[in-house]
C-alpha positions as CSV (number, residue, x, y, z in Angstrom):
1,X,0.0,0.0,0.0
2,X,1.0,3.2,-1.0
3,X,1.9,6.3,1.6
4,X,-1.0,8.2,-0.7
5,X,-3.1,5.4,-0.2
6,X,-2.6,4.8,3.9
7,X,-2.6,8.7,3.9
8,X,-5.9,8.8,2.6
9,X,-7.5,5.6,4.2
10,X,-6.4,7.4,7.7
11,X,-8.1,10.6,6.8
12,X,-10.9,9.4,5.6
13,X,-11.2,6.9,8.7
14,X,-10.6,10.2,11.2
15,X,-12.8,12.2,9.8
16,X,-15.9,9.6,10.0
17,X,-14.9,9.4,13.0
18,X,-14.9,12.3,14.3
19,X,-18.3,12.7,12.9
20,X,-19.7,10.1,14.8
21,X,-18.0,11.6,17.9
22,X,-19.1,14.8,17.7
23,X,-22.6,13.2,17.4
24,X,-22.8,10.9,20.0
25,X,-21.1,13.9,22.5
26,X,-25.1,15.1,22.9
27,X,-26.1,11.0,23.7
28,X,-25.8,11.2,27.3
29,X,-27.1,8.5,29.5
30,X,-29.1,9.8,31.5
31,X,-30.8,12.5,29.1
32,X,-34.5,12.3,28.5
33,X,-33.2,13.4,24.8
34,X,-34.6,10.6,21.6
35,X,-35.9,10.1,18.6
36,X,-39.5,11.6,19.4
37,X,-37.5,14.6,19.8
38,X,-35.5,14.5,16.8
39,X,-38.9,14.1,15.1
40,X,-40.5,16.9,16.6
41,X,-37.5,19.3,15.9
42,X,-37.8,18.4,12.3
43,X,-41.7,19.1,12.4
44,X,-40.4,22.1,13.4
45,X,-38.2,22.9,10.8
46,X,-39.5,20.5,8.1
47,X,-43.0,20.1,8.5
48,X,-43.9,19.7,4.8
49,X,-40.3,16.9,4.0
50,X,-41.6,14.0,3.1
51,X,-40.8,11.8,6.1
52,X,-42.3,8.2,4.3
53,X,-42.8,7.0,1.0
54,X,-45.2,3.8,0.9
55,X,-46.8,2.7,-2.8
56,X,-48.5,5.7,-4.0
57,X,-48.5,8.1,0.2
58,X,-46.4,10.3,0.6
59,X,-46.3,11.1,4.7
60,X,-45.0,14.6,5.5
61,X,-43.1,15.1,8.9
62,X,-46.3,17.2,9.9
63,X,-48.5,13.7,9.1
64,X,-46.1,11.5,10.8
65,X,-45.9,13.5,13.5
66,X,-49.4,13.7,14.1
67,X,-49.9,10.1,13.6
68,X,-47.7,9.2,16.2
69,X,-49.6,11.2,18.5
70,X,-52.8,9.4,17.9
71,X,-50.9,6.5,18.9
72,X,-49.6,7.8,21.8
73,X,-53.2,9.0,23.0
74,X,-54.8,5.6,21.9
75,X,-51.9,4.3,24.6
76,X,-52.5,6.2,27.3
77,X,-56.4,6.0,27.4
78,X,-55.4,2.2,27.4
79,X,-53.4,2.9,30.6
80,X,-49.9,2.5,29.2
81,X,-47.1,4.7,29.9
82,X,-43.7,4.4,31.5
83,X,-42.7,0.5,32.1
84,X,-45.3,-0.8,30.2
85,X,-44.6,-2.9,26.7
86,X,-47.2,-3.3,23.5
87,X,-46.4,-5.9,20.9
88,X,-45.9,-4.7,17.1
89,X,-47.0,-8.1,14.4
90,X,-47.4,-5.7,11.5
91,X,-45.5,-6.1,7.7
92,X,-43.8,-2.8,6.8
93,X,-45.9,0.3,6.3
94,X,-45.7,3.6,7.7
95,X,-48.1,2.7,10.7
96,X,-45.8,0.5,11.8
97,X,-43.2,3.1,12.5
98,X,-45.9,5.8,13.4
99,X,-47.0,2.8,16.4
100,X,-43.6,2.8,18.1
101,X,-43.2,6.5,18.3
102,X,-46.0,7.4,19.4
103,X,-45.7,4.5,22.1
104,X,-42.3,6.6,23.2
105,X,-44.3,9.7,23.3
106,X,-46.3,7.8,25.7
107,X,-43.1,6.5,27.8
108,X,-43.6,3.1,27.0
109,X,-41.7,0.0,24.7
110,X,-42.4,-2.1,22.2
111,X,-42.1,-5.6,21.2
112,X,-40.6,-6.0,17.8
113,X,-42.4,-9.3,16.5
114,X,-40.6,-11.1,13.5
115,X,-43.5,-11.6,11.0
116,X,-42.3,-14.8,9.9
117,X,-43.3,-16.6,13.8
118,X,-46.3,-18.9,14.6
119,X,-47.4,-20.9,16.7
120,X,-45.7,-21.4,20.2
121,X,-42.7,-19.5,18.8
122,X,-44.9,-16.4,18.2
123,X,-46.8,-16.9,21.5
124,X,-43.0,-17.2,23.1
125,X,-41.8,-14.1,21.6
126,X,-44.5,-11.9,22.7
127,X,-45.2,-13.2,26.2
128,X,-41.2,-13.2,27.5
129,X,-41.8,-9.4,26.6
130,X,-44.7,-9.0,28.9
131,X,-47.0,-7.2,26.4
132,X,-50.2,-5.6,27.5
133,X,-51.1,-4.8,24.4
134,X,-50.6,-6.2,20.8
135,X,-50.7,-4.0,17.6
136,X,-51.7,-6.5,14.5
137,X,-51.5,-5.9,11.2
138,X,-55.0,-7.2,9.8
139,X,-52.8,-9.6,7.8
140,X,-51.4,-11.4,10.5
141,X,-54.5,-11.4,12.5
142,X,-55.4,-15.0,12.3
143,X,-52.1,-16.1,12.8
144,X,-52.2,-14.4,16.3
145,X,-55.2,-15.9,17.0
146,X,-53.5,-18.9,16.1
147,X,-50.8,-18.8,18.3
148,X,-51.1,-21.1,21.4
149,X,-50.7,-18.0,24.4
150,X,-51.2,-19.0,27.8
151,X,-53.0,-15.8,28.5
152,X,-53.2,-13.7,25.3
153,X,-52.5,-9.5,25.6
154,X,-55.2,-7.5,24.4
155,X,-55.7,-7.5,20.5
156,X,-55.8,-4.5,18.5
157,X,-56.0,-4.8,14.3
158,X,-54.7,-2.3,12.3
159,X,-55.9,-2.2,8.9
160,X,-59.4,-3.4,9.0
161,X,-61.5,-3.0,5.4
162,X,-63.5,-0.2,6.4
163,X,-66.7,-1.4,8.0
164,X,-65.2,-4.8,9.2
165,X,-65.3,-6.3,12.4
166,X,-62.8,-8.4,13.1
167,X,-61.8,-10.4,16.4
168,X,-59.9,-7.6,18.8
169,X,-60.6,-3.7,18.9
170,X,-60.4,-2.2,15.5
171,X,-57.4,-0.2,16.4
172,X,-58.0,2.8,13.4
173,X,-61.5,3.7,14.6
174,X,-59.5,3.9,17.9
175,X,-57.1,6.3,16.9
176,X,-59.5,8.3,14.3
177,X,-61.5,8.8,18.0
178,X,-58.1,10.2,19.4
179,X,-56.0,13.7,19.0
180,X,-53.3,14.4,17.1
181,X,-51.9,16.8,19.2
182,X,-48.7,16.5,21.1
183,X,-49.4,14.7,24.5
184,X,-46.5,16.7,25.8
185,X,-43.0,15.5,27.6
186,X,-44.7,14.7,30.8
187,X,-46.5,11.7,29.2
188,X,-43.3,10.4,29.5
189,X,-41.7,12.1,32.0
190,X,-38.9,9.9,33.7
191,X,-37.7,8.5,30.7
192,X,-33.9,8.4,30.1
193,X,-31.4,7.1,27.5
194,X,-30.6,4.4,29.9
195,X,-34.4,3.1,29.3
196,X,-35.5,0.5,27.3
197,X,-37.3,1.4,23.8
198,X,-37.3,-1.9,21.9
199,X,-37.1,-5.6,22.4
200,X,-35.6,-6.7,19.1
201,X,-35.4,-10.9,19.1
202,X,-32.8,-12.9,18.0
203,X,-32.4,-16.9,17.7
204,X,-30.1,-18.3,19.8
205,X,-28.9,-22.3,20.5
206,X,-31.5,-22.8,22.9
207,X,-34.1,-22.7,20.6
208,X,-36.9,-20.4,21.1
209,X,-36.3,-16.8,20.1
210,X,-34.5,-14.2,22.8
211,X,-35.7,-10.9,23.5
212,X,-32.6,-8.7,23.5
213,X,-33.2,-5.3,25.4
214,X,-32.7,-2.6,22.7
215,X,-32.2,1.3,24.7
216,X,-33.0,4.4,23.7
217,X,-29.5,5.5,24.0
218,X,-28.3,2.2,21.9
219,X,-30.7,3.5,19.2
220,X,-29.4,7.0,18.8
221,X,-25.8,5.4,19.1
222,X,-26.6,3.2,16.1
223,X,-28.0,5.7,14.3
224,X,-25.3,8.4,15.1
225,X,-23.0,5.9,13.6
226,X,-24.5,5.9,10.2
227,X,-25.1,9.7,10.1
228,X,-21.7,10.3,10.8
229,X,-20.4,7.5,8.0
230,X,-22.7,8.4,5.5
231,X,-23.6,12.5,6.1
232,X,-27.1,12.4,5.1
233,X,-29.1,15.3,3.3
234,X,-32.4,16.3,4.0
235,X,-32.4,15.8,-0.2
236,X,-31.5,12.1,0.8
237,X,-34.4,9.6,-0.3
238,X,-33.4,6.0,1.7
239,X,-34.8,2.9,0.2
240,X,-35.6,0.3,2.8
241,X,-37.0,-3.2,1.4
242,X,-35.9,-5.5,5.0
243,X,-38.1,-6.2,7.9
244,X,-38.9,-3.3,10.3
245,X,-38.2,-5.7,13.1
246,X,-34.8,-5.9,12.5
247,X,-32.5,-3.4,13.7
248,X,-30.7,-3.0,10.1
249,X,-33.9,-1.9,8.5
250,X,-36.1,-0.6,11.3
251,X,-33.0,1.1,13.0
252,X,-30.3,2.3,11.1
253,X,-32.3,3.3,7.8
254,X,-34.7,5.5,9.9
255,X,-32.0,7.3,11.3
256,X,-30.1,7.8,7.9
257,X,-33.6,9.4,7.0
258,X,-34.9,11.3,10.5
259,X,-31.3,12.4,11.2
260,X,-31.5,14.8,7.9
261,X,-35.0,15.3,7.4
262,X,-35.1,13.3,4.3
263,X,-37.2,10.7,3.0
264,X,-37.5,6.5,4.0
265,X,-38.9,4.9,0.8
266,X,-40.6,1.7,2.8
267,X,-41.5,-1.3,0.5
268,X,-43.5,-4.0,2.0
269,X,-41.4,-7.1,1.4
270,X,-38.0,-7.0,-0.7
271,X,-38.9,-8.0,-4.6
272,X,-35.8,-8.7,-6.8
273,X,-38.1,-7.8,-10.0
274,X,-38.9,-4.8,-8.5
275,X,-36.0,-3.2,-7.0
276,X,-34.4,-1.6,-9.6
277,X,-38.2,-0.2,-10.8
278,X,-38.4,1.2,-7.5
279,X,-35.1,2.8,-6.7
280,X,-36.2,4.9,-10.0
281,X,-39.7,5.4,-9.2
282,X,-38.5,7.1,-5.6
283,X,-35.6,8.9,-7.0
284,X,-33.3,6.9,-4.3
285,X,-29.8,8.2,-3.0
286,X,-29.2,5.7,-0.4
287,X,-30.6,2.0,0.3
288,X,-30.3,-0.9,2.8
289,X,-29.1,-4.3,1.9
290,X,-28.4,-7.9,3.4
291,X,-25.6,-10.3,1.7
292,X,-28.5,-12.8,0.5
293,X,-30.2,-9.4,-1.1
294,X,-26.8,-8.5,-2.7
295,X,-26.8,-12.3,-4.2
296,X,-30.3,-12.0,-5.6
297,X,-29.9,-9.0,-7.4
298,X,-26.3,-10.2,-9.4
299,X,-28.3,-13.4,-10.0
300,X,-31.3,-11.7,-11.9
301,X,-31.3,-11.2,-15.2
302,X,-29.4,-8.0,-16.4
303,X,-32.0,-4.8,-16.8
304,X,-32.0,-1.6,-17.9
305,X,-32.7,0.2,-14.9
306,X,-29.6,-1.4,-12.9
307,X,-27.9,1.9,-13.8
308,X,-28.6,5.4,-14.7
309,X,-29.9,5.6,-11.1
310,X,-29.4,8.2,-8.4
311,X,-27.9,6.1,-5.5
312,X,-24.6,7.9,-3.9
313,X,-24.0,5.3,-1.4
314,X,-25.1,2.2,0.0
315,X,-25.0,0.4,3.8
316,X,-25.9,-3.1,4.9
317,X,-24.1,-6.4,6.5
318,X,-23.0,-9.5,4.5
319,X,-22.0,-8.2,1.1
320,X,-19.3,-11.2,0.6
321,X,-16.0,-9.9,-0.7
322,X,-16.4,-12.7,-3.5
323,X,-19.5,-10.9,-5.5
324,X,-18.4,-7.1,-3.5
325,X,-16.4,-5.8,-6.8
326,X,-18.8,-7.4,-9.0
327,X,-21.8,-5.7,-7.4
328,X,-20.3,-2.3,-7.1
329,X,-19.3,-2.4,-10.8
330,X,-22.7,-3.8,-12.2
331,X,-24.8,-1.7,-10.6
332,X,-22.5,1.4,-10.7
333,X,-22.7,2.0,-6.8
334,X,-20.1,5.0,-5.9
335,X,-20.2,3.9,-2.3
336,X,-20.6,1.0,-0.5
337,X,-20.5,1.1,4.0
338,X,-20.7,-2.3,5.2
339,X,-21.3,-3.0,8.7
340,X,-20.7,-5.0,11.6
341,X,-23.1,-5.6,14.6
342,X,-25.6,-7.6,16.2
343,X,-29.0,-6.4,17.6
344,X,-27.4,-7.6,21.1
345,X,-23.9,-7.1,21.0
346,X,-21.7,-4.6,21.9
347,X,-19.0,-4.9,19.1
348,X,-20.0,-2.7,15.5
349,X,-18.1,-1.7,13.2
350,X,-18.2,0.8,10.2
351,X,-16.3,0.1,7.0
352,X,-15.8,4.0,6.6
353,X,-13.6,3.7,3.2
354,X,-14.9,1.0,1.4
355,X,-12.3,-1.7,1.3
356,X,-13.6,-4.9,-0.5
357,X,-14.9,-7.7,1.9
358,X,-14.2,-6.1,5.4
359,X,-16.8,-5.7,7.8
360,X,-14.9,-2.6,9.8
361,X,-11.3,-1.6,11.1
362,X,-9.8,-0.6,14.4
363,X,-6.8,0.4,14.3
364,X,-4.1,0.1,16.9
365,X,-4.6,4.2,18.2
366,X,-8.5,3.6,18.4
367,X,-8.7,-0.1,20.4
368,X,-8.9,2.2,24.1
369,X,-11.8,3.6,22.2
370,X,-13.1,1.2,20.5
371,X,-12.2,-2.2,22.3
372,X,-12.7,-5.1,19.9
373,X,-10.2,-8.4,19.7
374,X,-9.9,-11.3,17.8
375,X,-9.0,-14.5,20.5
376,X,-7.8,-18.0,19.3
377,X,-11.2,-20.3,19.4
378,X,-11.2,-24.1,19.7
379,X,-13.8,-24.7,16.6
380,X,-13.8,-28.3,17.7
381,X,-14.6,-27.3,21.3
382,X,-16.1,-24.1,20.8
383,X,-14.4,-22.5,23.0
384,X,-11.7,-19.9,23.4
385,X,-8.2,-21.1,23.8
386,X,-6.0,-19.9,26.8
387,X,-2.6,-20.0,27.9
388,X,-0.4,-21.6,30.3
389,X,-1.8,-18.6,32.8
390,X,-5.7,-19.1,32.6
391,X,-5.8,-15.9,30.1
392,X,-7.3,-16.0,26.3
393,X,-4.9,-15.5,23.6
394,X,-4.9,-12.6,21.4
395,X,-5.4,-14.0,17.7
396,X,-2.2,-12.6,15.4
397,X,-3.0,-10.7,11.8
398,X,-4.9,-12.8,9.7
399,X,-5.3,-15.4,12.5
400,X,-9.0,-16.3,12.6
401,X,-10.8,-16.4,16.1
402,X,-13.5,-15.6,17.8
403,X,-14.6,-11.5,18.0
404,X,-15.1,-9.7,21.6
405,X,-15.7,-7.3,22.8
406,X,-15.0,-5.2,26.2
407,X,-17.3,-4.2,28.3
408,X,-17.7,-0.2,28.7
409,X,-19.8,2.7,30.3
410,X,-19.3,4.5,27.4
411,X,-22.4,4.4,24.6
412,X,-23.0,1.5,22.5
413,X,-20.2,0.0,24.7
414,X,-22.3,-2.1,27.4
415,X,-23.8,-5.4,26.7
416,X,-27.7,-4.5,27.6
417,X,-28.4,-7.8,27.8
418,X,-31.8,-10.7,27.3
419,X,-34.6,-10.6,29.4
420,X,-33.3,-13.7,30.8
421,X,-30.3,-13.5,32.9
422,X,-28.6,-17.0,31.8
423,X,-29.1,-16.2,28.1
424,X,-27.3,-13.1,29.0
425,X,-24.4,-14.9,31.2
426,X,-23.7,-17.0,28.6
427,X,-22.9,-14.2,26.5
428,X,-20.0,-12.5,28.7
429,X,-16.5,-13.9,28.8
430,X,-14.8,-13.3,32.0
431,X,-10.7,-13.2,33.0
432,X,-10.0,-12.6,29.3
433,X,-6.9,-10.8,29.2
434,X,-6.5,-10.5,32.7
435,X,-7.9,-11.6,36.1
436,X,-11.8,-10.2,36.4
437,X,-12.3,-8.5,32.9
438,X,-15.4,-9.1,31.3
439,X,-15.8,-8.8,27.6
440,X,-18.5,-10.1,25.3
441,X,-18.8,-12.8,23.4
442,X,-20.0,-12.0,20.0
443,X,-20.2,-15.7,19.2
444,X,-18.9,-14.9,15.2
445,X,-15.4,-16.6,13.4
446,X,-13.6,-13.1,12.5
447,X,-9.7,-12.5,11.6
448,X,-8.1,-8.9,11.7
449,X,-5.6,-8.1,9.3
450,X,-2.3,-5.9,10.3
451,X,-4.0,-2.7,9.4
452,X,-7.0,-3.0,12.0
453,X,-9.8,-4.0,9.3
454,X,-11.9,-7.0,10.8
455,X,-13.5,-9.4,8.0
456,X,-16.3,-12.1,8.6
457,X,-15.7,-15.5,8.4
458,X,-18.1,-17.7,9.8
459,X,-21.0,-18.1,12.8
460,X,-19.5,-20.3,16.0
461,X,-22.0,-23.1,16.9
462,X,-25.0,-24.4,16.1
463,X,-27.1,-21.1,15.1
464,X,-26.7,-20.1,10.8
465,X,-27.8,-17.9,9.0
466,X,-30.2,-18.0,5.8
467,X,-31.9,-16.0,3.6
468,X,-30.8,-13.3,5.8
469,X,-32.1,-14.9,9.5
470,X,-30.4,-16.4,12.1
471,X,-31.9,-20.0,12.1
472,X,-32.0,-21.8,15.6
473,X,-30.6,-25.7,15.2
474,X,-32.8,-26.6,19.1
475,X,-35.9,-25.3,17.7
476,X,-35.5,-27.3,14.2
477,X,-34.6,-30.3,15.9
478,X,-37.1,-30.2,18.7
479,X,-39.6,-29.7,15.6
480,X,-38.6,-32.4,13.9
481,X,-37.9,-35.2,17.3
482,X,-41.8,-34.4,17.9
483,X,-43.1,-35.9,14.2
484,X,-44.6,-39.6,14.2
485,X,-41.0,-41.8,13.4
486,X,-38.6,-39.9,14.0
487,X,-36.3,-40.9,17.1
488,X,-33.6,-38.9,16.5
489,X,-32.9,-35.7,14.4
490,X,-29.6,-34.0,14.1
491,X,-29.9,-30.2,12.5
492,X,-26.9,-28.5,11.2
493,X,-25.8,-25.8,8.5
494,X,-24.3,-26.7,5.1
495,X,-22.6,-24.3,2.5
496,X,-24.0,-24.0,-0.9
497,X,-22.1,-23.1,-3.5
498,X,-23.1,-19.4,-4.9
499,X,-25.9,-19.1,-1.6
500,X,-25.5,-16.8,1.2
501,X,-25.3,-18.1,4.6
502,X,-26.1,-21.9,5.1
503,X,-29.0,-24.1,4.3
504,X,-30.4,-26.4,6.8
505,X,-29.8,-29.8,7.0
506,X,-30.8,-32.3,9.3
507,X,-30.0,-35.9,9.6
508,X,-33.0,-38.3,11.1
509,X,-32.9,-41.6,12.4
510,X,-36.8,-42.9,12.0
511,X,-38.7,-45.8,12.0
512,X,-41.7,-47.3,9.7
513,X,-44.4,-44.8,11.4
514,X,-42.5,-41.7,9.4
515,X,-44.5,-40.1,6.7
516,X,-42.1,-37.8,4.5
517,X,-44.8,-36.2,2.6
518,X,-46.4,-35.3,5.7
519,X,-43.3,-33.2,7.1
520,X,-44.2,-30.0,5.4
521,X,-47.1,-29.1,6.9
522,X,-46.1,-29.9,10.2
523,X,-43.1,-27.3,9.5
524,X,-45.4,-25.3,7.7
525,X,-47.5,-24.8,11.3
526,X,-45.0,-24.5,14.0
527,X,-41.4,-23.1,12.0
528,X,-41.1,-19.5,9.8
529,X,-40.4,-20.8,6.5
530,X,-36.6,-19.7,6.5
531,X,-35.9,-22.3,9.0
532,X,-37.1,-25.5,7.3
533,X,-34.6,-27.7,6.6
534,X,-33.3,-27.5,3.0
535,X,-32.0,-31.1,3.0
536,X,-32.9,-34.2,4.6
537,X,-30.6,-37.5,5.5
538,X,-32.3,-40.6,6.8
539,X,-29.9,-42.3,8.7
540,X,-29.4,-45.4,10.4
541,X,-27.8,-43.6,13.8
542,X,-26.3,-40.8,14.6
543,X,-22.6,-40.4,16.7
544,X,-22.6,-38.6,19.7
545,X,-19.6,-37.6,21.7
546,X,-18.7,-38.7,24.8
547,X,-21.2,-36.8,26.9
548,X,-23.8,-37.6,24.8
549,X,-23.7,-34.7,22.6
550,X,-24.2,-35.0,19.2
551,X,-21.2,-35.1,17.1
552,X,-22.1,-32.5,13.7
553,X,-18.5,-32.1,12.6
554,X,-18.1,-35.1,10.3
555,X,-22.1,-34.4,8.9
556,X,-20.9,-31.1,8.1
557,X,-18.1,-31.9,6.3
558,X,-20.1,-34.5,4.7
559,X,-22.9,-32.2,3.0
560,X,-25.5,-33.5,0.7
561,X,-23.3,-35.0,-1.9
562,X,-25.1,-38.3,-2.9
563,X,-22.3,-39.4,-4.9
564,X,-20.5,-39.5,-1.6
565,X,-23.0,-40.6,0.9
566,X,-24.7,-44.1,1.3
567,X,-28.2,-42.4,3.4
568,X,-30.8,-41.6,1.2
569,X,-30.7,-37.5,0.8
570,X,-33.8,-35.6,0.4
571,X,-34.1,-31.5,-1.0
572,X,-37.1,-29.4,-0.4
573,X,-38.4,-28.7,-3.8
574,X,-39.3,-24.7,-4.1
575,X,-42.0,-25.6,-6.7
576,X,-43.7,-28.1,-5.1
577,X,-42.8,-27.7,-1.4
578,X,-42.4,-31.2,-1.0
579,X,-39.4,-33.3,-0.1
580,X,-37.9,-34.9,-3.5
581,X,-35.1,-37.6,-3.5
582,X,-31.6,-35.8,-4.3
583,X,-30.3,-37.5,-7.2
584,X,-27.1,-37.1,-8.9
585,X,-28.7,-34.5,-11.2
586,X,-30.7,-32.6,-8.7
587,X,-27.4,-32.0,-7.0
588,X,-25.4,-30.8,-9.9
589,X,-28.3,-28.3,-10.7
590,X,-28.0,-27.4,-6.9
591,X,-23.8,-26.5,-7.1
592,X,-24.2,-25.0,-10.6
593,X,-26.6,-22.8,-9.2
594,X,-29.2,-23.8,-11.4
595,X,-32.1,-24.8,-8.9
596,X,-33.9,-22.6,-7.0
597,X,-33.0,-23.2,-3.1
């Protein structure tokens, strides 16, 4: 690398930097400052921007404003302020983000639901949060009702056909009946940084979903970090196609937008045929990706809206540094900020200067700042490896390990934890790099070359990632040990060539009472469709370890070659959603990327 070049990177580095320091000098923990009041100032300022684009609306700050209010009314007539928690099952649409503010104007939190959930996982997810309330979208109404709760919150449908009745309140009459005026700063009077906003969930090894605790001051530190990265206008028109629920799209894409007082172009669910149509229609300067959305765009057929667009920059997670160059240069994308973080952990990272396939850097000057380490892991164990003294080992450049992170007052920098304490215990790594330091676990293969940049390599343990969610191996498996004939079911990741992520496999040991064409709907009623296995292997037994643990190594390595395997290997056909028998010329279709997974 050049002196020019390292002169550069450094600048550019310190500079975005700065930014985000300068920013986050106003997040103080125990302010009562958030985003309801960067809202209002733009109402202020920038009453007629257009704060949301949705199909054909257009929803000026003024509108979203007073929206938000009408929630925050409809909450407090219900008797929820400060400490109490609704539930949001909606599909993206402005109301969505119009329920959550106007539920912090009211002082109180809200339940993230992943839309994809039902049955006892759904029911799970919403009663660890301790929801009063639940806000439905009218499309996932019946699968609330659905769910199996123990003692169900109340039910509120948003989105009714006008003159419908529906089972629960008929939550837009409700707020048509309420104000839109400001309920004013002692409706949630009390309220600090330090408070919780969100519960975001995310899958873990136990199996059911956890709810992670998501503060205000964690929001406007994740959001500082992209305004200072990515300087947006109030011109800027951000194009958001993933899940509200997630803290990529329902976090950091509304504060590239609020930040500035520009626009959040909200599409329902991504479309790969209509993306490029889209970013055209809206005029965008900006959008949010995922690695598997990156993948299915460079694997549609070429079109002649791919360029000539308007987008200045780009910021997501996953972008692979195999298909990075290609992307940027197909799609003529100036810009590209990957990122590293997890809804729950304390370790992000901004790729500030855009070098291919790295996730962030800290360099050597910045790590009292910004405290994250690569250790030497145990991939066999799954454990960190330590030295003669009891201490973990610093990994060396290039060296791949595990990524931690230390434990700090300052913002972003504490590990806010689950609403279960041992979910959260399991996450901190104690006597680290010396006796009584705590650090946090980020559970993700990284390796950190000698300039500071940190680049992905791989998830540690049992939970993968596909089509862009974390997919929980327990909950497969204890899915699949409940069906008639199966007495044992193993559930593991495999790579694929050309797919993001891994695909689920799992390896079942069953007897003449198993009915294969029957599996699919009993996925199809208790598992989100992501998390069905992709491949099945019926074998005769599978090893364990000595403690009785299951030994997934050697199926791993194995895959779903059946060229190479003597068990009879099943794929989930995407046309017929039925389990088909893998032969030799399914499988070459699969690793040719031929066959749609």
């Amino acid at each position: 690398m050049s002196l020019i070049s390292a002169t550069k990177r450094e600048y550019v580095y310190l500079t975005s930097i700065a930014r985000t320091l300068w920013l986050l000098r106003r997040v103080k923990p125990h302010a009562s400052r958030s985003i309801v009041d960067i809202v209002e100032a733009q109402v202020a300022r920038r009453p007629g921007n257009i704060a949301i684009r949705y199909l054909d609306q257009a929803m000026t700050y003024a509108q979203l404003d007073a929206r938000a209010n009408r929630y925050a009314h409809w909450a407090l007539r219900q008797g929820i302020g400060r400490g109490d928690c609704v539930a949001l099952l909606m599909e993206n649409r402005p109301d969505y983000i119009c329920a959550w503010l106007g539920l912090f104007k009211a002082g109180a939190t809200a339940a993230l639901i992943n839309t994809n959930l039902t049955g006892a996982s759904l029911a799970h997810s919403i009663a660890i949060s301790g929801a009063r309330a639940a806000i439905v979208g009218a499309e996932l109404a019946q699968v609330f009702h659905d769910a199996p709760f123990e003692a169900p919150p109340a039910l509120w449908v948003q989105g009714l056909p006008s003159g419908s009745v529906g089972n629960g309140g008929n939550l837009d009459a409700a707020l048509a009946a309420a104000p839109d005026t400001p309920p004013g700063k002692q409706a949630r009077a009390g309220v600090t940084l330090r408070d919780r906003a969100f519960f975001i969930y995310t899958s873990g090894t136990t199996g059911l979903p956890k709810a992670a605790n998501f503060s205000h001051m964690r929001m406007l530190f994740m959001m500082s970090g992209f305004v200072g990265a990515l300087r947006p206008r109030e011109t800027d028109r951000i194009y958001d196609p993933l899940p509200l629920y997630h803290s990529t799209g329902g976090v950091c894409a509304v504060g590239l937008a609020f930040f500035a007082g520009g626009t959040l172009i909200l599409k329902r669910k991504f479309s790969v045929h209509e993306f490029w149509e889209d970013v055209h229609k809206y005029r965008a300067t900006m959008f949010e990706y995922i690695g598997e959305l990156c993948r299915y765009l460079l694997n549609a057929p070429p079109s002649p809206l791919e360029r000539g667009h308007h987008v200045r920059a780009i910021t997501g997670n996953g972008l692979r540094p195999e298909i990075w160059r290609e992307f940027q240069a197909r799609f003529a994308i100036p810009r590209i900020v990957e990122f590293y973080g997890a809804t729950e952990s304390n370790v992000s990272m901004l790729n500030y200067d855009g070098t291919v396939g790295a996730v962030g850097r800290v360099p050597d000057y910045l790590e009292w700042l910004l405290p994250s380490r690569v250790i030497r892991f145990d991939v066999e164990s799954e454990m960190p490896v330590r030295g003669a003294d009891g201490l973990c080992i610093e990994a060396g450049p290039d060296e791949v390990g595990e990524a931690i992170g230390g434990m700090s007052a300052r913002a972003g920098r504490e590990f806010e934890g689950y609403t279960n304490k041992t979910d959260s215990d399991r996450k901190m790594l104690r006597n680290v790099f010396k006796p009584g330091d705590q650090w946090f676990r980020t559970g993700d293969l990284m390796r950190r070359d000698a300039h500071g940049y940190f680049y992905f390599v791989d998830r540690v343990g049992d939970t993968f990632r596909w089509k862009g969610e974390n997919v929980s191996t327990g909950e497969v498996g204890e899915v699949l040990a409940a069906a008639p004939g199966i007495l044992e079911a193993s559930v593991y990741g495999v790579t694929v060539p050309g797919a993001e992520g891994r695909a689920g496999m799992a390896s079942l040991v069953a007897n003449g009472d198993f009915r294969l064409d029957d599996l699919p709907a009993r996925l199809k009623a208790r598992l989100p469709h992501y998390a069905w296995p992709i491949f099945l292997r019926l074998a005769a037994r599978i090893e364990v370890t000595g403690t009785f643990k299951q030994r997934k190594v050697d199926l791993v390595r194995e895959g779903f070659d059946p060229a190479a395997i003597p068990d009879p290997l099943y794929v989930l056909d995407a046309e017929t959603g039925h389990y088909e028998m893998l032969t030799l010329q399914r499988y070459a279709g699969i690793v040719e990327g031929q066959a749609k997974l």
